[in-house]
C-alpha positions as CSV (number, residue, x, y, z in Angstrom):
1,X,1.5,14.4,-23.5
2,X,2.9,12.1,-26.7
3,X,6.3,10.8,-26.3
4,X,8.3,11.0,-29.3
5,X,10.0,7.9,-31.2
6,X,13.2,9.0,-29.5
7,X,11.8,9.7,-26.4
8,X,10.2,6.1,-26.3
9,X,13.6,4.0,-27.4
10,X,15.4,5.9,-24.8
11,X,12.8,5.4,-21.9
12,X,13.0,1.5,-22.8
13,X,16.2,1.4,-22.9
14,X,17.0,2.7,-19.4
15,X,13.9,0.7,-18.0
16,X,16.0,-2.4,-19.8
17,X,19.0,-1.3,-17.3
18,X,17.6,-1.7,-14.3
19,X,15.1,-4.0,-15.0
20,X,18.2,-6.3,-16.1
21,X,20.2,-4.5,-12.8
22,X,17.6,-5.9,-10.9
23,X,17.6,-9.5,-11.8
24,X,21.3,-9.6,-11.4
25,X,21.4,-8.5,-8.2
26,X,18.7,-11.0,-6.8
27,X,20.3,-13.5,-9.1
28,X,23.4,-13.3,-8.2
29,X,23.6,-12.3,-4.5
30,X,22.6,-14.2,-1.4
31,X,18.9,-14.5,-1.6
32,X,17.5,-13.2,1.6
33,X,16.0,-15.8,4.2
34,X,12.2,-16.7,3.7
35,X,9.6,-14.4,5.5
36,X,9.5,-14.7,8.8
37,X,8.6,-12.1,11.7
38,X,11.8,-11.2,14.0
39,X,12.2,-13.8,16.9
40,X,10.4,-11.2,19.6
41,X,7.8,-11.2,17.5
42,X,7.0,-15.0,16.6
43,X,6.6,-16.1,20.0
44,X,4.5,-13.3,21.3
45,X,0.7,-13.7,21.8
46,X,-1.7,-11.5,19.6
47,X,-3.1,-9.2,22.2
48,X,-6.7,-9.3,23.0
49,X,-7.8,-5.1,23.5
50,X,-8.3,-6.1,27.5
51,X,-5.2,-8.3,27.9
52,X,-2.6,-7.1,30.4
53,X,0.4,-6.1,28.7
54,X,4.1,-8.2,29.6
55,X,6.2,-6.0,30.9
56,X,8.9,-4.7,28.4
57,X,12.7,-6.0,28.8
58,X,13.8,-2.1,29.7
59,X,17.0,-2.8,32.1
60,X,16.2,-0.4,35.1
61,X,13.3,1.5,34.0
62,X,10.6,-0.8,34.7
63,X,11.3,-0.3,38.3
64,X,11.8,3.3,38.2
65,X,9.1,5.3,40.6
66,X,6.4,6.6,37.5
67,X,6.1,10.2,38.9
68,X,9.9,10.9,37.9
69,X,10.9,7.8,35.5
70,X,14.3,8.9,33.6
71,X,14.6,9.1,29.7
72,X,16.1,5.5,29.2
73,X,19.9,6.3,28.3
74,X,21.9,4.8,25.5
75,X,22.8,1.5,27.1
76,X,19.5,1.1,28.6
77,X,17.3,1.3,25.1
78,X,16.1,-2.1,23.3
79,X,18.2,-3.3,21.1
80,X,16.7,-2.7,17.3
81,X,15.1,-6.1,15.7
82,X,17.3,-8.0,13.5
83,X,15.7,-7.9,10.2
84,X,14.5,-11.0,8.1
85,X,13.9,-10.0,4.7
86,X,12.1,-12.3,2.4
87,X,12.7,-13.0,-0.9
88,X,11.9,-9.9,-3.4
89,X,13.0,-7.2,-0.9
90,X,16.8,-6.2,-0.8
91,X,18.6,-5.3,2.2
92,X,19.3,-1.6,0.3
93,X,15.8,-0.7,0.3
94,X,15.2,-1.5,4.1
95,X,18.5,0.7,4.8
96,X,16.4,3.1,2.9
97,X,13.7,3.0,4.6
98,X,14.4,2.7,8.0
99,X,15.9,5.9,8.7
100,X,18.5,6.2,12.0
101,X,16.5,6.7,15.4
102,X,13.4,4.8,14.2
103,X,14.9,1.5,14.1
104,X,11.7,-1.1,15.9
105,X,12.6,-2.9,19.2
106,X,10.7,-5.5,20.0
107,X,9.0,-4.1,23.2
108,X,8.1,-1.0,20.9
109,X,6.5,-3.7,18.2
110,X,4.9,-5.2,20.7
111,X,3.3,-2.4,21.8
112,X,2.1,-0.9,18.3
113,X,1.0,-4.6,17.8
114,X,-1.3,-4.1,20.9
115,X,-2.4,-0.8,20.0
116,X,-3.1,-1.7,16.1
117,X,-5.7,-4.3,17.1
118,X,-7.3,-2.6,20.1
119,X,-10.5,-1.0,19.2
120,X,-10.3,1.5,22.7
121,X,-8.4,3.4,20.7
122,X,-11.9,4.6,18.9
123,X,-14.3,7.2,20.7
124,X,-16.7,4.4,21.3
125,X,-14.8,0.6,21.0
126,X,-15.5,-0.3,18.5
127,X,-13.2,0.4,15.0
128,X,-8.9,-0.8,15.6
129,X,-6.4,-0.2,13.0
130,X,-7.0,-3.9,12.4
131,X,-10.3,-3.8,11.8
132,X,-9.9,-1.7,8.5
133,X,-6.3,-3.6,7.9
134,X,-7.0,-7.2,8.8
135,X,-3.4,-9.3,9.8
136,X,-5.1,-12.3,8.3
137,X,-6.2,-11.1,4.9
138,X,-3.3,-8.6,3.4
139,X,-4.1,-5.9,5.9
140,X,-7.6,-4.3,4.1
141,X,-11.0,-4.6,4.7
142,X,-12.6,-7.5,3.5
143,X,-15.9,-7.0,5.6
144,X,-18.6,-8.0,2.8
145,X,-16.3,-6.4,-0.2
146,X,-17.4,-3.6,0.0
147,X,-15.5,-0.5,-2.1
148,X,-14.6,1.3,1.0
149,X,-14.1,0.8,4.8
150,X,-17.0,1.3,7.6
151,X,-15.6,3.5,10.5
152,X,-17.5,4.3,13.6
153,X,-21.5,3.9,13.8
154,X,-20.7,2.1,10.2
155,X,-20.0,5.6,9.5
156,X,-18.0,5.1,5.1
157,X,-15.7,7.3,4.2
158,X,-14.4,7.8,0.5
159,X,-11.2,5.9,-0.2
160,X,-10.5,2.6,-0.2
161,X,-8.2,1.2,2.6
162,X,-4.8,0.4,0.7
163,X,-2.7,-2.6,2.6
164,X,-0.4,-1.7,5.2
165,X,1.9,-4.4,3.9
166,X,5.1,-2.7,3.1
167,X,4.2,0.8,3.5
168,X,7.5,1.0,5.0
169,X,8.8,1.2,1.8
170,X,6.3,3.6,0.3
171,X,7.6,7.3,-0.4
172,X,4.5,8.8,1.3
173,X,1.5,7.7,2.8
174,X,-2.6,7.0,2.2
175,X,-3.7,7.5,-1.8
176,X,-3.0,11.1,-2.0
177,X,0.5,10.9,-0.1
178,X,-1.0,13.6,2.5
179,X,1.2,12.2,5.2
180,X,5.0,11.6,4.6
181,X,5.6,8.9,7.2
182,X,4.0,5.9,9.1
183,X,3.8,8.1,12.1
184,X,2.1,10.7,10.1
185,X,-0.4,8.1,9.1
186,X,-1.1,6.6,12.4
187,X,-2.1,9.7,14.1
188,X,-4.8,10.9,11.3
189,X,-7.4,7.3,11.1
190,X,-7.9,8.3,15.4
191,X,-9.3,11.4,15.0
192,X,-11.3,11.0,11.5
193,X,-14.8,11.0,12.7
194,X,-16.1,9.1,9.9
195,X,-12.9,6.4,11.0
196,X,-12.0,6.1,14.7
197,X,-13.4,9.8,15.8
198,X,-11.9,10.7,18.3
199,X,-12.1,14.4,19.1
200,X,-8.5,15.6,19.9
201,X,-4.6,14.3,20.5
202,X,-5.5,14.7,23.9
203,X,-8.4,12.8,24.2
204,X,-6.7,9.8,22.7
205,X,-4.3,10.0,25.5
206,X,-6.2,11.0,28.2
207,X,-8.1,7.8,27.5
208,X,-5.1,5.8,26.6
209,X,-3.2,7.0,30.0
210,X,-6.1,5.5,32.1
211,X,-5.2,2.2,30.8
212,X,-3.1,0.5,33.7
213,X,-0.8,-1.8,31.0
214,X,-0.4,1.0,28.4
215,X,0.6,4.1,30.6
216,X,3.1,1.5,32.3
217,X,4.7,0.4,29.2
218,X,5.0,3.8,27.9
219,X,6.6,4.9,30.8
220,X,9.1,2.3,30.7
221,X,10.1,2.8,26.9
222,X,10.4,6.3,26.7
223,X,10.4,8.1,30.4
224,X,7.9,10.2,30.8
225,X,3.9,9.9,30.3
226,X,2.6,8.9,27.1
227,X,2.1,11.3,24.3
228,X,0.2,11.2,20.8
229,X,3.7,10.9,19.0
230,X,4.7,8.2,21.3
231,X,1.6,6.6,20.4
232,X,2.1,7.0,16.6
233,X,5.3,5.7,17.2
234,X,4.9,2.5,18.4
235,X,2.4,1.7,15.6
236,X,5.0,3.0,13.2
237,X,7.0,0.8,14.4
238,X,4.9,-2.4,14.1
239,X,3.9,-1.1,10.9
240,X,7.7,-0.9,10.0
241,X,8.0,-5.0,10.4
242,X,5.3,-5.7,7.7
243,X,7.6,-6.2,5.0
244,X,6.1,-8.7,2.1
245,X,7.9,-10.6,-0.5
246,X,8.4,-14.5,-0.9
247,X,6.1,-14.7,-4.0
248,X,5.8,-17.2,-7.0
249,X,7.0,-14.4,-8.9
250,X,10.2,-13.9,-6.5
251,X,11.0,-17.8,-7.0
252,X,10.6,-17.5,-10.6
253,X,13.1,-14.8,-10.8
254,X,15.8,-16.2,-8.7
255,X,15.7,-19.1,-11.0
256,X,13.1,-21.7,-10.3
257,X,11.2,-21.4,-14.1
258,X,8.2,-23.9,-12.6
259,X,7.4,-21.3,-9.9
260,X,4.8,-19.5,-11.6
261,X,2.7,-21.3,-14.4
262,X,3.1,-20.7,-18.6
263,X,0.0,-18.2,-18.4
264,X,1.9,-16.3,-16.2
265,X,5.4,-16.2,-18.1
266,X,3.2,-15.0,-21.0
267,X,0.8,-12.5,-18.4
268,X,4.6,-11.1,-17.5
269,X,5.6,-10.6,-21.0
270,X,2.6,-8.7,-21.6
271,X,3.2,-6.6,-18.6
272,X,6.4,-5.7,-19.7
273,X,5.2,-4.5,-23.4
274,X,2.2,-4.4,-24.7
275,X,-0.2,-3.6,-21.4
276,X,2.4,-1.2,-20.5
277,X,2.1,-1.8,-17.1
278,X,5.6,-0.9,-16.0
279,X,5.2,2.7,-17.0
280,X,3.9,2.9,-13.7
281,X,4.4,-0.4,-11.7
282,X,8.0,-1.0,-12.6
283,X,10.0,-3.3,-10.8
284,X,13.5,-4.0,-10.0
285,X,15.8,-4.9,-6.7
286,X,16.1,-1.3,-5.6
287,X,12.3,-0.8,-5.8
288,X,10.3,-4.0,-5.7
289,X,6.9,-2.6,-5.1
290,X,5.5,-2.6,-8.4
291,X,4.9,1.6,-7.8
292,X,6.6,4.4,-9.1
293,X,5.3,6.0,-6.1
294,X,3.7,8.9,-8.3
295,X,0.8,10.4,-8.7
296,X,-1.5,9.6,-11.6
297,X,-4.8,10.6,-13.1
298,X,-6.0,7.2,-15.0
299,X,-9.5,8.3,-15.4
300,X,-10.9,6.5,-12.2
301,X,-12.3,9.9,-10.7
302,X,-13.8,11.0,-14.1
303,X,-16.6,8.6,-13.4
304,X,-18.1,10.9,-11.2
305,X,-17.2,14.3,-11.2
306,X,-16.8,17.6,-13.4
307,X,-13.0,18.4,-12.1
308,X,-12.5,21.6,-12.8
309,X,-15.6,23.0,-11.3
310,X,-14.6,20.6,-8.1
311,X,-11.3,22.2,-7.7
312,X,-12.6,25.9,-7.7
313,X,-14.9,24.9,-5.0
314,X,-11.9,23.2,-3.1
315,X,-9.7,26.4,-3.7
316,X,-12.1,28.6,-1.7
317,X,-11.7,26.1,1.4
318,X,-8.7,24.9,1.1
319,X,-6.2,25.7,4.1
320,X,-2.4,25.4,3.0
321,X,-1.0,23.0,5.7
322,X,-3.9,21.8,7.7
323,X,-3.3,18.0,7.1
324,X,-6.3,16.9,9.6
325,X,-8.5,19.4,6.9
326,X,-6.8,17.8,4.2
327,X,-7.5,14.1,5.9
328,X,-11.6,15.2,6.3
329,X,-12.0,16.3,2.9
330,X,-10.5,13.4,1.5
331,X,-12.4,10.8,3.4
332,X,-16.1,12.6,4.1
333,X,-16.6,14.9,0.8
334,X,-16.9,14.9,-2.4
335,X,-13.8,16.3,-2.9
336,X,-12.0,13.4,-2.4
337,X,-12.1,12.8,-6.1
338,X,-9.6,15.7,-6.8
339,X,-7.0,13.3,-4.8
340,X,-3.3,14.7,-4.9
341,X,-4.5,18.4,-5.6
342,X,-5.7,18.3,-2.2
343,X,-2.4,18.6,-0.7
344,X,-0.3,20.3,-3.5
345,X,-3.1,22.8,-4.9
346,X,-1.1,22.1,-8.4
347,X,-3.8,21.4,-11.4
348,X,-1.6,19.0,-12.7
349,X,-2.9,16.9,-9.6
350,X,-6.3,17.4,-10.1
351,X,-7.5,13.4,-9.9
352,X,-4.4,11.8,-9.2
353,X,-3.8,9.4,-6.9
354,X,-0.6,7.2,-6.1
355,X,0.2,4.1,-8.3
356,X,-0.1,1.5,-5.7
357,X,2.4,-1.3,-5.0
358,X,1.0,-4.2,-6.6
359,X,2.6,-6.8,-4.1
360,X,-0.3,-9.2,-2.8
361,X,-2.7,-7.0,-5.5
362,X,-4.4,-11.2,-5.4
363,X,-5.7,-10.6,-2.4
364,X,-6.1,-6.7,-1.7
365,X,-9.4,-6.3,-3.6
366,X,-11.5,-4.1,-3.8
367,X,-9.1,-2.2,-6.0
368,X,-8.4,1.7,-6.9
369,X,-8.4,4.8,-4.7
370,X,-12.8,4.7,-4.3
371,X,-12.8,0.6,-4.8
372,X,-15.1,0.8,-7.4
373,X,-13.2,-2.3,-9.5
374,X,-14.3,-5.3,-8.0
375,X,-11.6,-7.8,-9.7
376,X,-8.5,-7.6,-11.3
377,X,-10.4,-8.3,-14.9
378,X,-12.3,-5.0,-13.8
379,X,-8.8,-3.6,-13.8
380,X,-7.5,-4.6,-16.8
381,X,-10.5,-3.7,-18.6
382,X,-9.9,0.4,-17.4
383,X,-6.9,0.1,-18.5
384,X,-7.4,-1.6,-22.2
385,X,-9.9,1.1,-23.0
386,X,-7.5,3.4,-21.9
387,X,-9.7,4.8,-18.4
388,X,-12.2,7.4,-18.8
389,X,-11.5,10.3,-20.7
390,X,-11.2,13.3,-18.8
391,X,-9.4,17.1,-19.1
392,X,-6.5,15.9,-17.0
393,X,-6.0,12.1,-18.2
394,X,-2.3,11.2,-17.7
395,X,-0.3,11.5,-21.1
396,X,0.2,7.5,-20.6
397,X,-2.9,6.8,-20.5
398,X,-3.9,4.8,-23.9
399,X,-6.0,2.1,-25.2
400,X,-3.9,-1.3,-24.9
401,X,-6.5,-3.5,-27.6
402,X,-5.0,-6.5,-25.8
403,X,-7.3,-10.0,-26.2
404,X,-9.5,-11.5,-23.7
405,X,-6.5,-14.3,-23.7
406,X,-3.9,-12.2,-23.2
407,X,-6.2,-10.1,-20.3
408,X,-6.6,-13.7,-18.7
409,X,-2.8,-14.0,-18.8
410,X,-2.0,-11.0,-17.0
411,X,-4.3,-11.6,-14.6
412,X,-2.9,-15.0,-13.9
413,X,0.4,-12.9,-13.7
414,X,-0.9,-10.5,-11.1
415,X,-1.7,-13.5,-8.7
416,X,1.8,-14.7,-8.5
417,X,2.5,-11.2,-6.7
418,X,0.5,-12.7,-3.2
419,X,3.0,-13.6,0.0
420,X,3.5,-17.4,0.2
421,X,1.5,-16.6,3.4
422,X,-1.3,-16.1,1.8
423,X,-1.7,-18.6,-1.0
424,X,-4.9,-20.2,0.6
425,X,-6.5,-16.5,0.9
426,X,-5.3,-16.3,-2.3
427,X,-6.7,-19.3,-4.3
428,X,-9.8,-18.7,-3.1
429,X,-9.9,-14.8,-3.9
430,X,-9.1,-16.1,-7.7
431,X,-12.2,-18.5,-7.6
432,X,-14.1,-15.7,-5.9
433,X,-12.7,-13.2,-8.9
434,X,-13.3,-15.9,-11.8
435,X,-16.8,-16.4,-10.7
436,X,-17.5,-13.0,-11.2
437,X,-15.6,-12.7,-14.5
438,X,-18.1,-12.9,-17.1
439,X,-20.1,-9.8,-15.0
440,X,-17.3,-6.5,-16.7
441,X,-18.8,-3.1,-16.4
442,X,-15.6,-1.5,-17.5
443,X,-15.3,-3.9,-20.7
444,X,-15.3,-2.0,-24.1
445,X,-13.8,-3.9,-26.7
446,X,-14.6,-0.8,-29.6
447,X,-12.7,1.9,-27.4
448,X,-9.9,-0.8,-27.1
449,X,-9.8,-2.1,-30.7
450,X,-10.1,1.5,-31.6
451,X,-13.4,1.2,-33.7
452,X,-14.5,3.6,-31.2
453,X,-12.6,6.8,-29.3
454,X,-9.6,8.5,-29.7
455,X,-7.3,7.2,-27.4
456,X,-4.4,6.3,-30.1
457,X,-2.7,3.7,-31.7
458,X,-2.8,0.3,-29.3
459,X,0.9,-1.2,-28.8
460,X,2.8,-3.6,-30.8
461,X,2.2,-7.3,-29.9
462,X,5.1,-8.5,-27.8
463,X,8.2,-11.4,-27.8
464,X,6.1,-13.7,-25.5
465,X,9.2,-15.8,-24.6
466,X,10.8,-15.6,-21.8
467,X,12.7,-11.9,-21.3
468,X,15.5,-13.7,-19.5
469,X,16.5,-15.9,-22.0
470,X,16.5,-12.8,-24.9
471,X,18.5,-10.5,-22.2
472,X,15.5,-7.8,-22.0
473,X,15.7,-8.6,-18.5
């Protein structure tokens, strides 16, 4: 779909508003505290899978007889963590996301933090949340780099395993958005059998239940024997305390201009005009993610597949509301590639999958929905020649003819995205991306000069000085 001349000043200039509503408000409001995890949290031990559980700080129901433990009243429940937001994320946007009732404790963290890393939780001990979503390394699988994650009996599935870091915040859940909340998500990766494979909601907590610590625990937070939601819900709620800001790039906008390096200033510039990256990844207090949480078709998919042909197949076995289907399909089969058709049946989803937040994008390669782009030069590449033509390309989708300089400067860009808590992690991820630079499948320089392809006219070249000084934002 082309966008008209009038369509195009009027799309800029209300990305202008709240780009420039954006910097004000972390400009000229109290800048949240740095990082850090909520005081339960920081002195707490990583649990080892076999490690005996502390008891949770429940007033009475601890000591309650098990057969006939009450529902902890009002007074009794923990008291919700106080929330430390770093720098880049806005106390709106955690009111936001946080609905009422699902507010973490730190006994409930505690116990999602136990469960996330315990690999009991698989049919045969051997895959945890965490091993798929490693703590240490933004929460993905970094296991050899390979494109996508190795469940049970290094079983792969199809997708790539996208960071859990702030998925809090994200309108829906997994590439496709096939489940709309972090409980959602947490029940689906147990019983994928190409992920954690276990057979049924009972299984997982008939085998759960005969663990001594967890059963206790349970009991004590929410009065009565475990259950699978109970189980979802306290990893939803250690999930819901992996918020991520406290970049370079968050320094840089609140007003420190050596925070990020001149490559990047110029890498940002670009980012805002000519790569046209904020189409999709805009940014601004109210939604920091770098996501506009939709659902695009960018030509990734087309690599592989003949679409239309895929999605008449899919039609046939396709069962309206049957998310655990929906979950199979996506990881095991070839159908995966259709990606948000899967759970809409609309055509205008065929191949579209969810702009991802682009927070800590430094350190969360491999990259795309199959993780078939190895680096962030990869990246740029698909998107310069405009992706891979295909009968249900998004309208945005163009060729961006931008130089090998100015592809080195948004990269630099990118990398100021990554968590201050992972600057060493990533450092070394850009030396382990640079080395590989000069190796670019996706590179053609015809299709993106346009001596080759129809992908129309490339952008204008952009005002590379600073936005904030010109007031653009």
């Amino acid at each position: 779909m082309e966008t008209s001349g009038g369509k195009l000043l009027a799309t800029l200039a209300a990305a202008g508003f709240l780009a420039a509503f954006g910097v004000l408000a972390v400009l000229f409001s109290n800048a949240p505290p740095p990082f850090s995890l909520p005081q339960a949290t920081q002195t707490a031990q990583p649990a080892a899978s076999s490690a005996p559980l502390p008891p949770p700080r429940v007033a009475q129901a601890s000591s309650a007889p098990a057969p006939s433990a009450p529902a902890p009243s009002e007074s009794e429940k923990p008291a919700p963590l106080k929330s430390s937001l770093p720098l880049g994320i806005s106390p709106q946007i955690y009111s936001i996301a946080v609905p009422p009732g699902r507010e973490p404790s730190a006994p409930l963290v505690a116990l999602g933090e136990k469960l996330f890393n315990d690999k009991r939780l698989s049919v045969d001990d051997t895959v945890a949340c965490a091993t798929c979503h490693d703590p240490a390394k933004g929460f993905v699988d970094h296991r050899d780099n390979k494109p996508t994650s190795a469940g049970v009996q290094d079983q792969h599935g199809q997708r790539n395993a996208p960071t859990v870091l702030n998925a809090m915040f994200q309108a829906s859940q997994f590439w496709d958005g096939r489940a709309p909340t972090l409980e959602d998500q947490a029940k689906l990766p147990i019983l994928n059998p190409v992920e954690m494979a276990q057979k049924s909601p009972a299984d997982v907590v008939a085998k759960v239940a005969k663990i001594p610590e967890y059963s206790e625990a349970f009991k004590a937070l929410f009065g009565h024997d475990l259950t699978y939601d109970d189980i979802a819900a306290a990893i939803a709620a250690f999930e819901r305390i992996q918020y991520s800001g406290n970049s370079p790039f968050d320094r840089f906008l609140a007003g420190d201009p050596q925070a990020i390096s001149e490559q990047a200033k110029r890498g940002w510039a670009l980012f805002q005009g000519k790569g046209r990256c904020s189409n999709c990844h805009a940014f601004n207090s109210i939604s920091p993610l770098f996501s506009d949480q939709k659902f695009h078709n960018i030509g990734i998919a087309a690599h592989k597949q003949n679409f239309a042909e895929l999605a008449r197949k899919a039609l046939a076995i396709l069962k309206t509301g049957d998310v655990q289907q929906i979950d199979e399909l996506a990881l095991q089969t070839e159908y995966s590639e259709l990606g948000r058709f899967l759970v809409t049946k609309n055509p205008g989803d065929i191949g579209a999958f969810k702009s991802e937040t682009l927070r800590n994008i430094g350190i969360t390669a491999p990259y795309m929905h199959d993780g078939s782009l190895a680096t962030l030069w990869d990246v740029m590449d698909h998107y310069n020649k405009g992706g891979v033509p295909n009968p249900f390309l998004d309208g945005g989708m163009q060729r961006l003819a931008l130089s090998e300089a100015e592809i080195d400067d948004m990269v630099a860009f990118l990398f100021t995205l990554t968590d201050d808590r992972f600057a060493d992690f990533n450092k070394a991820e850009m030396e382990r991306q640079t080395a590989l630079k000069n190796n670019r499948p996706q590179r053609e320089t015809d299709v993106a000069e346009g001596r080759k392809g129809e992908l129309g006219d490339a952008p204008v070249n952009p005002d590379l000085r600073n936005p904030a000084t010109i007031g653009v934002f």
